[in-house]
N, C-alpha and C positions, 0 to 999 in steps of 0.2 A: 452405173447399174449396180442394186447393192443384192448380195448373192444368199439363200436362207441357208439353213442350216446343212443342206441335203446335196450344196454345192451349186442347184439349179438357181437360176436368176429370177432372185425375188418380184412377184408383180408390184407392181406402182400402183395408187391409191386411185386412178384412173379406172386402171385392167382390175382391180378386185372391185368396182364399184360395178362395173359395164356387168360383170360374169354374173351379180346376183338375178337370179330367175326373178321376174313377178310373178305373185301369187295372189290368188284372188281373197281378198280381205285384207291386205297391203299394200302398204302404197311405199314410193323412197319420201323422204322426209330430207329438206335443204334448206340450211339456215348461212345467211352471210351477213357480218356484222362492220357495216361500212363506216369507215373515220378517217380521221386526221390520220397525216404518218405517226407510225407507231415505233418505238424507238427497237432496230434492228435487233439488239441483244434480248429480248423480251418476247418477241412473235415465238419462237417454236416453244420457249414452257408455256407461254399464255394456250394456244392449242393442245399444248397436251393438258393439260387442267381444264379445257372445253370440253374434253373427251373422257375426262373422269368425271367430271360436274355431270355431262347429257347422259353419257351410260348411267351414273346414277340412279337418276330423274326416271329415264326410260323407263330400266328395271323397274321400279319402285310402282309407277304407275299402270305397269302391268301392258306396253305396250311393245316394250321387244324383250326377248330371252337374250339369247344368245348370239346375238346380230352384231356387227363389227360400226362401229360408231368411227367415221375418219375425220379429223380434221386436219385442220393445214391452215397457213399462216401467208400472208404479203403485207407491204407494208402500209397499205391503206385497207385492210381488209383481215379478216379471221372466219374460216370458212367451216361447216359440220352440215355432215351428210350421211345417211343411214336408208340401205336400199331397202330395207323391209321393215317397215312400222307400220302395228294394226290399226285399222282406220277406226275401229272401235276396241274399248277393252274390254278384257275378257269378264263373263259377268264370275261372281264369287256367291257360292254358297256356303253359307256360315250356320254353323249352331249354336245358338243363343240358351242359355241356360240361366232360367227363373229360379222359381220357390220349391223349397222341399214340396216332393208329395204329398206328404202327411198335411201339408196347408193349402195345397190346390185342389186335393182331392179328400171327399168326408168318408166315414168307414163302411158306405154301401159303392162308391165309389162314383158318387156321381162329383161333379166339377162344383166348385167353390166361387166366391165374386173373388174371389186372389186368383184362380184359375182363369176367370172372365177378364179381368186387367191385364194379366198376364200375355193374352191372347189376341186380345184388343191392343195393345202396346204394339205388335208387330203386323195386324190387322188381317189377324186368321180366324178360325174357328176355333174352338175349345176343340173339337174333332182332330186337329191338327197336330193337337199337343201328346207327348210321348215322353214313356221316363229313360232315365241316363243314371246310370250308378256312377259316383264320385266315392273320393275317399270319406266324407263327410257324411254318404246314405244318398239315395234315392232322391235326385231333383227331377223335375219336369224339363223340357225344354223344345223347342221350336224350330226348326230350320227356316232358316231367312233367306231369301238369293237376292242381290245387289247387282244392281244390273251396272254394265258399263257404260262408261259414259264417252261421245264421241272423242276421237284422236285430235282434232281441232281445238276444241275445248280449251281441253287439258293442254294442250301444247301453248296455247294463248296464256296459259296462267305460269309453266314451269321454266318457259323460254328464258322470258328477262329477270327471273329468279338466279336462276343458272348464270346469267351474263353476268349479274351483279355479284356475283359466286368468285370469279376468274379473282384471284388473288396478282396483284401488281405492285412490286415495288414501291413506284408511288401512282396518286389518283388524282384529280381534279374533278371541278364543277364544272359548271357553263351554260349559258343561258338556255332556258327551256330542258336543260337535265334531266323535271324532273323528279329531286333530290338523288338520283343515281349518279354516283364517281367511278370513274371509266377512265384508264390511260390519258386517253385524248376523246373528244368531241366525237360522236356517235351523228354522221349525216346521211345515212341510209341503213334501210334495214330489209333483208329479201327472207322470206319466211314460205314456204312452200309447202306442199303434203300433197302429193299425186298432181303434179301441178297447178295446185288452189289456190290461193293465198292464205295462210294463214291467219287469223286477224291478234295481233297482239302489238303491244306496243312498247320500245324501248329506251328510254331515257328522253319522253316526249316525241319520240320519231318513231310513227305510223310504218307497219310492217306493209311491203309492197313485193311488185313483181319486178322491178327493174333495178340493174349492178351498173355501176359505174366504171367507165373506160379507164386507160392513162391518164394521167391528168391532164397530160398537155397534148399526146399524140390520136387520142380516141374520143368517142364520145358521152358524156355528159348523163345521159339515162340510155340505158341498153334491155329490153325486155325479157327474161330468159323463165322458163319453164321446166328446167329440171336439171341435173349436177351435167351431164354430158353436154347441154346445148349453155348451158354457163362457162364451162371450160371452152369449148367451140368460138362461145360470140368475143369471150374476154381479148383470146389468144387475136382473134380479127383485131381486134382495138388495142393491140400492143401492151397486154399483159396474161403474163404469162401463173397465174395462180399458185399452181403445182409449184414448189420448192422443188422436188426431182429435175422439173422441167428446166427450171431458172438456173437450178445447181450444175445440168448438165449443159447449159448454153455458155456457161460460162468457163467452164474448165474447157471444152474444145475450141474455144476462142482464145483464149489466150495461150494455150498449147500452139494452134496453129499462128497466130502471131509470131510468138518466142521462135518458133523453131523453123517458121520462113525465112528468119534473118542468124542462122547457128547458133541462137540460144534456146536458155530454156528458161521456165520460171521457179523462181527461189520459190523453194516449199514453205507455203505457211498457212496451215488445214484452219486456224482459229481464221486470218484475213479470209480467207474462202467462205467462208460459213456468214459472215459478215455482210460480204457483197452481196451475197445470196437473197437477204432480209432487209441490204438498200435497196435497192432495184424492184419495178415490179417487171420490165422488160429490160434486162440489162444486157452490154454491148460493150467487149472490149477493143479498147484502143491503145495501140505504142506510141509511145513519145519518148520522146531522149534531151541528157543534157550536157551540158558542157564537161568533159571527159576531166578538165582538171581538179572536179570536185571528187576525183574517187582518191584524192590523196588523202581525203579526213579516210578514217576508221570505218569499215564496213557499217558495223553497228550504230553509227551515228547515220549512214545515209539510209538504212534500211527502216531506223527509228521513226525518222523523218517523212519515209515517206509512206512508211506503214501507218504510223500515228495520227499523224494528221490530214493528210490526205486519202488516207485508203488508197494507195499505189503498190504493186506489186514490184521486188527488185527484178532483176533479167543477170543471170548468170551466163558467163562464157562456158565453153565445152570443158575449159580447164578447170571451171569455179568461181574464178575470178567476177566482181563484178562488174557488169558491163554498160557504160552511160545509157542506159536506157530505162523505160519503167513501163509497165503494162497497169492501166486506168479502167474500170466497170462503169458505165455511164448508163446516166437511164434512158436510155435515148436508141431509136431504130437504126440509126446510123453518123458518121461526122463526116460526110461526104466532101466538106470543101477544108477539113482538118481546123476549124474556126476553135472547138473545146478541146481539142490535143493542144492545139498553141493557147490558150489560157492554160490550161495546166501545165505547160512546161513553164511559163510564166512566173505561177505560181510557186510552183517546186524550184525554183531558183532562185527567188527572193530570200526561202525557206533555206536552201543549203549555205546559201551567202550567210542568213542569219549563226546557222550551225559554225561555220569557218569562223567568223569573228569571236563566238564566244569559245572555240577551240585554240586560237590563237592568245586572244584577251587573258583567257584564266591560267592559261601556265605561264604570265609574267612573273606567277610567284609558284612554290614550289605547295604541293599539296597538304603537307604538313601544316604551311603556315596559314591557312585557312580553318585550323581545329579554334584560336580563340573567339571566332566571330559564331560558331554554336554556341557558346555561353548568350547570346542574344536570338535563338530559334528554340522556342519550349515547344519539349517534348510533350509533356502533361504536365498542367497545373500542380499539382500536390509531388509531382513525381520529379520537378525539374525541368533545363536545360539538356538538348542533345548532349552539353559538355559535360554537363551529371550521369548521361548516358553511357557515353566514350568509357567515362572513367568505371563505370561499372562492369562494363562489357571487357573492357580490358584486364580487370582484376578476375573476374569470370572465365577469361579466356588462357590467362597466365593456369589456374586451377586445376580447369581440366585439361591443359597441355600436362600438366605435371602431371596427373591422373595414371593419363595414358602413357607417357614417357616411363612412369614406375612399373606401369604393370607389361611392359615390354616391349610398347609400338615405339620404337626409336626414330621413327619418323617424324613423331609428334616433339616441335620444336618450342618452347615457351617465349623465346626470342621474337620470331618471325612471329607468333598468334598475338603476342602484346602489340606488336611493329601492324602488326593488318585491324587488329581493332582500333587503333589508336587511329588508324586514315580510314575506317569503313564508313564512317557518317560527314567527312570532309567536303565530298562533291554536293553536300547537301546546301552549299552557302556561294555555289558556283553559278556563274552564269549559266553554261548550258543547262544542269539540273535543272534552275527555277523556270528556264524558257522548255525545254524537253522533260517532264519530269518522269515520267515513266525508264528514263536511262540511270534514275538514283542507283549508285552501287557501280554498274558497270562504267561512266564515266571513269571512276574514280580510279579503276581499275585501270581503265588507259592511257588515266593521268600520271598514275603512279609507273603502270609501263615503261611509258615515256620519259618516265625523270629519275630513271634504274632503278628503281625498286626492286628486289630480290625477286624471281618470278613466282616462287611461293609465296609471298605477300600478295602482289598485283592481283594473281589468279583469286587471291582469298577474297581481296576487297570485291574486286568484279561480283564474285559469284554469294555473296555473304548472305544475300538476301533471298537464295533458294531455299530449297524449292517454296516457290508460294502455292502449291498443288500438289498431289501426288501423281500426275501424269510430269510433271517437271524434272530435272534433273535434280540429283543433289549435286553441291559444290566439288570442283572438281580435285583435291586436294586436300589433305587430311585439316591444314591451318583453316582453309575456309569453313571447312565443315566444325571445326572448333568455334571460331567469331558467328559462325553462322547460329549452331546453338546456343550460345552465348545472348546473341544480340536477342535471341525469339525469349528464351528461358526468362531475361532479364524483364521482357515484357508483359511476361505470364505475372508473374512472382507480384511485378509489383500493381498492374492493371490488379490482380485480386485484391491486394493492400489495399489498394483505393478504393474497393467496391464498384469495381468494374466490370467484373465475370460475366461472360457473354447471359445473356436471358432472353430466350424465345429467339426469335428472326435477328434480334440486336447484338452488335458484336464489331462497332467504329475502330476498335485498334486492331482486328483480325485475329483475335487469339483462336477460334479454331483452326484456321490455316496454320498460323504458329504449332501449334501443339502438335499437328499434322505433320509438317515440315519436322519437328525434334523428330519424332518417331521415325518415320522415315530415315532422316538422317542414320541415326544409330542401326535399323534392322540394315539397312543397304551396306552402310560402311562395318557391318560387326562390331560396333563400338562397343567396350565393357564398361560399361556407364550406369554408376547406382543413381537412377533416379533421386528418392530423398538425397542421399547426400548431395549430390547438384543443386537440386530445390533449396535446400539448406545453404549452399553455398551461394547462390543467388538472392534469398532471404537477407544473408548477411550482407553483401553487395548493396540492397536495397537500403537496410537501415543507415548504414552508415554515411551515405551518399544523398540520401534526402532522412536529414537526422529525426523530423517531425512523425517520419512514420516508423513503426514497431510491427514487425512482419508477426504476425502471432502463431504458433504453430499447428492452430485450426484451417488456417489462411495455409501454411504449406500443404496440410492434408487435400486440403481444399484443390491444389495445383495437382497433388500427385493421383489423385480421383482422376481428373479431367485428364491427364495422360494418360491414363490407365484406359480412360476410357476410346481415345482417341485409338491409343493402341489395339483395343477392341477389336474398332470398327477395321481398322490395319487389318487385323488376324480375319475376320469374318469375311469381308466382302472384297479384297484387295487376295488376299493370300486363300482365300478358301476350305479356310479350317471349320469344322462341325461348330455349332456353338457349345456343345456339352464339355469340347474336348477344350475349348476356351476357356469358359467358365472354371473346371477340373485345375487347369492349371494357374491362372490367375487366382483363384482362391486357397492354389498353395504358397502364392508369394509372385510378385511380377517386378521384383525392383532392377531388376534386370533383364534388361527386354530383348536382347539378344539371346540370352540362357532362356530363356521364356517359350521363347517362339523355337528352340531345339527340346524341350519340354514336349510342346503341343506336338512336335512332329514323331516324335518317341511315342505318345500316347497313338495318335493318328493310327502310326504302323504294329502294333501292337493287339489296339482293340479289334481285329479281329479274330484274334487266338484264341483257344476254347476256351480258356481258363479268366482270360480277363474280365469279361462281361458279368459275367456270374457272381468272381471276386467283388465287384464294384456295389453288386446287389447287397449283398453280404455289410461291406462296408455302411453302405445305405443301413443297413440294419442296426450296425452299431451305432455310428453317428443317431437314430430314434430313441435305442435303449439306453445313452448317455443322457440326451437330451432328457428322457425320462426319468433318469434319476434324480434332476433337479441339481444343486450348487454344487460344483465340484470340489469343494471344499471341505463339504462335511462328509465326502466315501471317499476319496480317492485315498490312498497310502503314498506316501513317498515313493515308495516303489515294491514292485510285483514281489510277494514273499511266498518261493516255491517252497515250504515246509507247511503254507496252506493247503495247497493242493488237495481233492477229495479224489480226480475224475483222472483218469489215464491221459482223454481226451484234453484238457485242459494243459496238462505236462507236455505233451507234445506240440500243441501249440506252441507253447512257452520259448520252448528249445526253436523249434523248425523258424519262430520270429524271429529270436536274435542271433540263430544261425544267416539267413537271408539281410537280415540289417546290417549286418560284418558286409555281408557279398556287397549288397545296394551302397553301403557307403565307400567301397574301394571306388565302386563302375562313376559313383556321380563327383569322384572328387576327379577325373577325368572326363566328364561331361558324356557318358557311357547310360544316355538314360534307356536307353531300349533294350539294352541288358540288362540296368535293375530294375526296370517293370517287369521283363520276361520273368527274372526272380522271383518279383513281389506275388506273380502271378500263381507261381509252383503254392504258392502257400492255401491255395484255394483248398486241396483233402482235407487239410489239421483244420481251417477254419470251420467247413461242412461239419465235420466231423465234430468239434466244439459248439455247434449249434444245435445236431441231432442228439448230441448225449449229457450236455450241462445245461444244466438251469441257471441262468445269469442271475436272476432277483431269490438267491437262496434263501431261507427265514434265517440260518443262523450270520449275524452282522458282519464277523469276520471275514466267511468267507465270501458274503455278496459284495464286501468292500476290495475283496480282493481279486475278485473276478472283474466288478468295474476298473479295477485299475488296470489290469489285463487286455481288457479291451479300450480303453482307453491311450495307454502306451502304443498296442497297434496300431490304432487311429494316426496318433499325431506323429507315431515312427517312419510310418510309410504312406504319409500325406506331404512328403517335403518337395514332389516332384509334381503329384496331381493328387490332388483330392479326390477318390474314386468315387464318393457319395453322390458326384455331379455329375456321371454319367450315365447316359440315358440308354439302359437297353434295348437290344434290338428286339422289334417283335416278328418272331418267328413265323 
């Protein structure tokens, strides 16, 4: 039961559908769009993009305001339902506006034939017509009312507009289609309005009144008449529609399973979510297996039986795994245990597989598997894995030294050479090619196992995190080294080649990557200059596939796209304002740790009397520079106080590089909320340089010397936040 805001437990799309009142000139509106199974990971976005495509459509067509449009998702089915849509739409009065007066009407004021066309055009009387002032003068004009047109109708035209709308991965044809590409095969269509049929038609397939059962355990064509007696007939025929529903049958199943026999089940919220969108009535079952397979590696059996089976593991009370595995079947029940013994079956063939290739591949030692990447290309233009290693390894030595210099003495250049140099080895292994979803963490068990230093082993393992930002980062300073190492290398040179992600497209994952650096650095504090890394990976690249020349539009190009990734980091992950983003990224972002202690200094800051105001101010300057045009031909080397005219001005002068002294002590100890609070005090001299100097003075000297003035301001006390990018609050 998932709980709203207020703590009370949120109603299910059931309970908010039953509670809307009918009203008379409404009807509920049920649309379900019956097919082939649709592949699980894809039902709950494809429903929610049903639900932005139909609220659209609705709106637009004038048949619901503000009505709650639900859908929902099973695997042979995508469902939309809305309990109050008008049966008619509302009619619209409009005003039409014709021909000046002076052309419709002559100067005793009788009506014109441009008055009579006018009139006739919308099939009123001259009588009808009335003037309207414009900026232009005096036109005539008409009122027209359009009447609505039935709910039916329109719903028959906007339906499979809409369906064809759903954005998927990929599409396909199929006979009778059509020309409409759809997931999978489109073989019933249930379309309703106050329980009517709607008449429209879908991909060649006739909108009707009858949903279809289970496949195997119900029936065939089912009649139903509106969203509550659809959910009613389904649930008889052994499907269960609702996701809530499916979601909660399945976790008190396998709860009371696990913990009939003193375990429980391995938590894993992605496999949950899963089963939820195999199944349209699912049902778990335990099965167990031969206990000597828990001598491989947890991770290899849990791989095994997550990956390819969709099996849940079963932990003991201590943790430990326990020969056992809890299975989601689509099925009412397995009364004579006939699909537990196929799937224990199964999942033993599968572990046997796992043991021999865990046995097999450490005949040899995992080092000695680095020459046979020279025969696994990475990318064409970009190389061999083994061109890879050796870059990721020279990347990884770099920034060990980085951080070793500036004082994390943790950071070992040894061990980060020793873990890059084995992070892509599992890649040319038996288990990898048969499991491959374990790249990385094999290698890691490999290396385990045949002593590897445990800050190595743990690097290899984890090198390939996070590939999310709900994931971990690596757990160890060397991994988080190879880790950024191996993504940066991918960045750097995927741009080289003309690979840069574009639109939906993006085969080597570099937004994940770029996700994953950032991450890395804000979680672990890393002091990591961006360019310089990019640059250091740049050089990595050329030298290592000699054919490309990293160009240093191509680095800009890289440190954008973390900039901006980091962005999105700051805005929607951490919760920063975007002005307060923007402010300080536009003072400098090479450093995304100092960055994000920037933002948080502004954050705390802007709302003190003085800041906001300042920032306006700022804004100001930054116009009146921009106004002066090239800075080239006013600026002065520098401010010459023997110009001065204005007391105003002098005071400034002083009160600026008094506070620039202060600001530069606070920020060479990362003290930014102390020299904002400074920069802030300077708000009177500024006012006060505003109310009493004329910036653009006629005599040259001193207007060149007042822009330098303000100017020096600008870029003296822009090195933390740009103030001109923050957005005051309105009062």
């Amino acid at each position: 039961m998932k709980l709203a805001a207020n703590g009370k437990a949120k109603p299910s799309a059931k309970e908010r559908q039953e509670k809307a009142a009918p009203t008379p000139g409404f009807a509920e509106f049920f649309l379900e769009i019956g097919c082939e199974e649709i592949p699980a990971g894809m039902i709950a976005s494809a429903a929610n993009e049903l639900q932005v495509i139909l609220k659209k459509y609705l709106g637009l067509e004038r048949l619901i305001e503000d009505e709650e449009v639900i859908t929902f998702g099973a695997p042979r089915r995508l469902v939309a339902t809305c309990a109050r849509v008008r049966l008619k739409q509302e009619d619209i009065r409009r005003e039409m506006t014709g021909p000046p007066k002076s052309a419709a009407f002559d100067k005793q004021g009788a009506p014109t034939r441009v008055a009579e066309g006018f009139a006739g055009k919308y099939g009123v009387g001259v009588d009808k017509l009335f003037t309207v002032n414009t900026p232009r003068g005096e036109y005539v004009a008409v009122e027209q009312t359009v009447s609505g047109r039935r709910a039916a109708e329109r719903l028959g035209e906007i339906i499979p507009r809409a369906i064809a709308e759903i954005p998927w991965p990929k599409t396909m044809y199929w006979t009778g289609a059509a020309g409409l590409r759809f997931i999978r095969p489109i073989r019933w269509v249930v379309a309703l309005l106050g329980g009517q049929k709607v008449p429209l038609e879908v991909g060649g397939v006739p909108a009707g009144t009858a949903t279809s059962g289970h496949r195997f355990l119900g029936k065939s064509s089912i009649p139903v008449s509106a969203y509550k007696d659809y959910l009613a007939k389904l649930e008889k025929n052994y499907v269960l529609a609702l996701p809530e529903e499916r979601r909660e049958k399945v976790e008190k199943e396998l709860s009371a399973l696990a913990s009939g026999k003193g375990f429980r089940v391995n938590e894993d919220a992605g496999l949950s979510e899963l089963v939820v969108y195999l199944n349209e009535y699912p049902t778990a079952i335990l099965g167990g297996f031969d206990p000597e397979y828990l001598e491989l590696p947890e991770e290899i059996l849990l791989t095994v039986m997550r990956g390819h089976q969709k099996y849940f593991g079963v932990r003991r009370r201590d943790g430990r795994l326990a020969p056992h595995f809890l299975a989601v079947i689509n099925l009412n029940r397995d009364a004579k245990g006939l699909v537990c013994a196929g799937h224990e079956r199964v999942l033993r063939a599968r572990f046997a597989d796992a043991r021999f290739f865990w046995e097999v591949d450490q005949r040899c030692r995992l080092a000695d598997y680095l020459p046979r990447l020279a025969s696994v290309t990475f990318q064409a233009k970009l190389g061999s894995y083994a061109d890879k290693v050796e870059r990721m390894r020279a990347l990884s030595r770099w920034l060990a030294e980085q951080w070793f210099a500036r004082g994390i003495h943790e950071a070992r250049v040894a061990h980060a050479d020793r873990a890059a140099e084995l992070a892509k080895c599992d890649l040319v292994t038996g288990m990898v090619r048969e499991f491959t979803e374990l790249q990385g963490i094999v290698g890691g068990l490999y290396a385990k196992a045949q002593g590897e230093p445990e800050e190595v082993y743990w690097a290899v393992y984890d090198h390939y995190r996070p590939t999310g930002l709900d994931e971990p980062t690596p757990r160890n300073l060397t991994g988080a080294t190879v880790s950024i190492a191996d993504k940066l290398d991918t960045l750097v040179g995927c741009f080289a080649v003309g690979l840069a992600p574009t639109g939906s497209s993006d085969p080597f994952g570099l937004r994940r990557a770029g996700l994953g650096i950032v991450k890395i650095i804000l979680e672990r504090k890393l002091p990591v200059s961006l360019s310089e890394s990019i640059n250091a990976a740049a050089r990595g690249v050329s030298g290592y596939a000699p054919r490309i020349q990293v160009l240093p539009e191509v680095e800009k190009a890289v440190f954008d796209f973390l900039i901006d990734r980091a962005r999105y980091v700051f805005l929607e992950r951490e919760g920063f304002a975007y002005d307060e983003v923007n402010a300080v990224i536009a003072a400098g972002s090479d450093d995304l740790v100092d960055a994000r202690d920037r933002i948080v200094a502004v954050r705390e800051i802007r709302k003190t009397r003085n800041f906001e105001p300042l920032a306006v101010s700022f804004k100001r300057v930054r116009k009146i520079l921009e106004k002066a045009g090239n800075e080239k031909s006013w600026r002065f080397p520098a401010v010459r106080p023997e110009l001065f005219q204005e007391e105003a001005e002098r005071n400034l002068h002083a009160a600026a590089r008094r506070t620039a002294q202060e600001a530069e002590g606070h920020k060479k100890v990362r003290g930014y909320r102390e020299a904002l609070q400074g920069i802030a005090k300077l708000r009177p001299e500024v006012d006060e340089f505003f109310d009493r100097v004329l910036v653009m003075a006629d005599q040259e000297e001193i207007r060149r010397n007042r822009l330098t003035l303000l100017s020096e301001l600008l870029s003296e006390f822009s090195t933390i936040a740009d103030f001109s990018e923050i957005v005051a609050s309105e009062k």
